[in-house]
C-alpha positions, 0 to 999 in steps of 0.5 A: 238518806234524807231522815238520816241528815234530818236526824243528824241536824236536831243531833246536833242542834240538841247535843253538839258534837265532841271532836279534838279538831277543832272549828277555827272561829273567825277564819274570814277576818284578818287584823292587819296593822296599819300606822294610819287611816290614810286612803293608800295605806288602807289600799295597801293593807286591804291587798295584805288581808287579802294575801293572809287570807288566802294562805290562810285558806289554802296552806300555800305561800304562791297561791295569792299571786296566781294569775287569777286572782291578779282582779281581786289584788287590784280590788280585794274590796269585792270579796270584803263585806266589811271593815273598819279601825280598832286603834292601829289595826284595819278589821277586814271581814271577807265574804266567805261564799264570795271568797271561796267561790273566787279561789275555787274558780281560780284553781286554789284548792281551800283547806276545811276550818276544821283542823288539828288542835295543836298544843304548843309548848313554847319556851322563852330564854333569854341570854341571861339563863332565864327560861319561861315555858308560856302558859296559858293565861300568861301575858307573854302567850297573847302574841302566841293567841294572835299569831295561831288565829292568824295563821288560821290554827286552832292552839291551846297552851299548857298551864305551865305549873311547876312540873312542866316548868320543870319538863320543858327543857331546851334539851327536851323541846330540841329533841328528835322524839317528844318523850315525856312531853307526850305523856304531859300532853295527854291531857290536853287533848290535843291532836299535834305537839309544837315544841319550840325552844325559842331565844332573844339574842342582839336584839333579834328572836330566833327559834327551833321548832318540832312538831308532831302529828300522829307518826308525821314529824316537822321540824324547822327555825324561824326569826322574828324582830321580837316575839310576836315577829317570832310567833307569825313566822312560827305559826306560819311554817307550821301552817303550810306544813300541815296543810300539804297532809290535809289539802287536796289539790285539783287532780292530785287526788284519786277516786277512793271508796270509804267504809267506816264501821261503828258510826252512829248520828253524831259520828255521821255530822262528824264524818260529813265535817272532816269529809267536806274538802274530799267532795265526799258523797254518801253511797250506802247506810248499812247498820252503823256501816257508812260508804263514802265516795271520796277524792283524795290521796291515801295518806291525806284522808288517813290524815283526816280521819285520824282527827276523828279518832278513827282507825284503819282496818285491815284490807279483807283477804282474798275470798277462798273459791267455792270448792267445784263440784266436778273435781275435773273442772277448773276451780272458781276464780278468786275474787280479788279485793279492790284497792281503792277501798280504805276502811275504818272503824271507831 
């Protein structure tokens, strides 16, 4: 077992891995916009970081007013190595060991930094008639960026030519099943599709969104004082509707065993990835077979592995009894399979 990881680790350090989840980056630093450098305002703004931060972490719009984190609001300085000003914007580095051992020890469960690559088709009109699909590399996709990383979500954006100028539709992107925008998705690589039809009218945005993750669908509005308002609240439904699939709470899992079929090195590090927030231990290395003792639901790791591709692989029938040699006597029990064992293969 110890040559494995040892041999997973210069895997890794020579070739990288190649997953469509993705690595959110700078997940401990939250940017909140401040009007001053005054101490009390930056106090307040340290309490508003910290706030992001946790619903960042763990999906769950409550979890940062828990009674046991009432120490850490009145001081959020304790979990923070570092900040300072970038023009109207307080930089808040936390301590990521600090901080999560903080929100564990509280009782918040805490969502993995690997999470699904969402691609966003997000289409702006006015009151005029005037539609633009945001692209990537537009000017107007910047509030989408800053939005997506503050909500702790891996986005990418599509170029936006001609063709899906022409397939994002109001029609297309209100409509309950994403049609043609799967196909156009494809080569994006992406695990979730956003569609968002969003509008300006009396000075204010609004929105209807859909998203869809595998056989899962979302769907919600949002407002916002203009489009970067928009954007946040956007990117913040989505966010805590996705981590209710990929967030395990405390004792709301279940002891399942886990068998994956086709593993090799690189696979292994991947699996260690996804498997992280399910507290998974490695049992057995059969071959490219893998036995993984997890916690979890069914539905979450199901979830989880689809990131990696994997698919589920039918329960194994009943093994037959061996015939008796002794015709009089009483066939063999039947051996039954169990039911906390989920399998998968690539």
């Amino acid at each position: 077992m110890r040559l494995l990881a040892q041999a997973v680790l210069l895997c890794l350090t020579l070739f990288g891995l190649s997953v469509q989840a993705e690595t959110v980056n700078n997940l401990y630093q939250v940017r909140e916009p401040v009007t001053s450098q005054q101490p009390e305002e930056r106090s307040q703004a340290l309490v508003r970081a910290l706030e992001t931060l946790v619903l960042r972490l763990s999906g769950d719009a409550k979890a940062a007013q828990s009674p046991a984190l009432e120490a850490v609001r009145k001081d959020p300085q304790q979990l923070i190595s570092q900040y300072g000003y970038e023009g109207q914007v307080l930089v808040v580095d936390f301590d990521p060991i600090t901080t999560e051992r903080t929100l564990r020890q509280a009782g918040i469960p805490l969502w993995s930094p690997n999470r699904p690559a969402i691609l966003a088709w997000w289409l702006n009109h006015s009151g005029e008639g005037s539609n633009n699909l945001v692209g990537d590399g537009q000017e107007a996709a910047t509030p989408l960026r800053q939005a997506a990383q503050n909500r702790g979500l891996p986005l990418r954006l599509p170029l936006a030519d001609l063709n899906e100028q022409l397939l994002a539709t109001p029609e297309q992107l209100t409509s309950a099943q994403p049609g043609a925008l799967t196909q156009a998705s494809e080569r994006y690589g992406a695990d979730a599709l956003l569609a968002v039809d969003a509008s300006e009218a009396d000075g204010k945005w609004q929105a209807q969104w859909r998203l869809w993750l595998g056989d899962s669908r979302e769907q919600g509005t949002a407002e916002g004082a203009d489009n970067a308002a928009l954007a946040d609240a956007v990117m913040s439904a989505v966010s805590q509707r996705l981590a209710t699939r990929f967030v395990v709470a405390p004792g709301a899992g279940q002891n399942l065993e886990l068998e994956v079929q086709g593993a090799n090195l690189a696979r292994y590090a991947e699996l260690s990835r996804l498997l992280e927030p399910f507290g998974a231990r490695l049992l057995k290395v059969e071959g490219d077979r893998l036995e993984y003792k997890v916690n979890a639901s069914p539905e979450q790791l199901r979830a989880q592995l689809a990131l990696a591709g994997l698919q589920e692989a039918p329960p194994e029938a009943p093994a037959a009894p061996a015939p008796a040699a002794d015709p009089q006597a009483a066939p063999a029990p039947q051996v039954v399979p169990r039911n906390n064992v989920l399998r998968f293969r690539w």
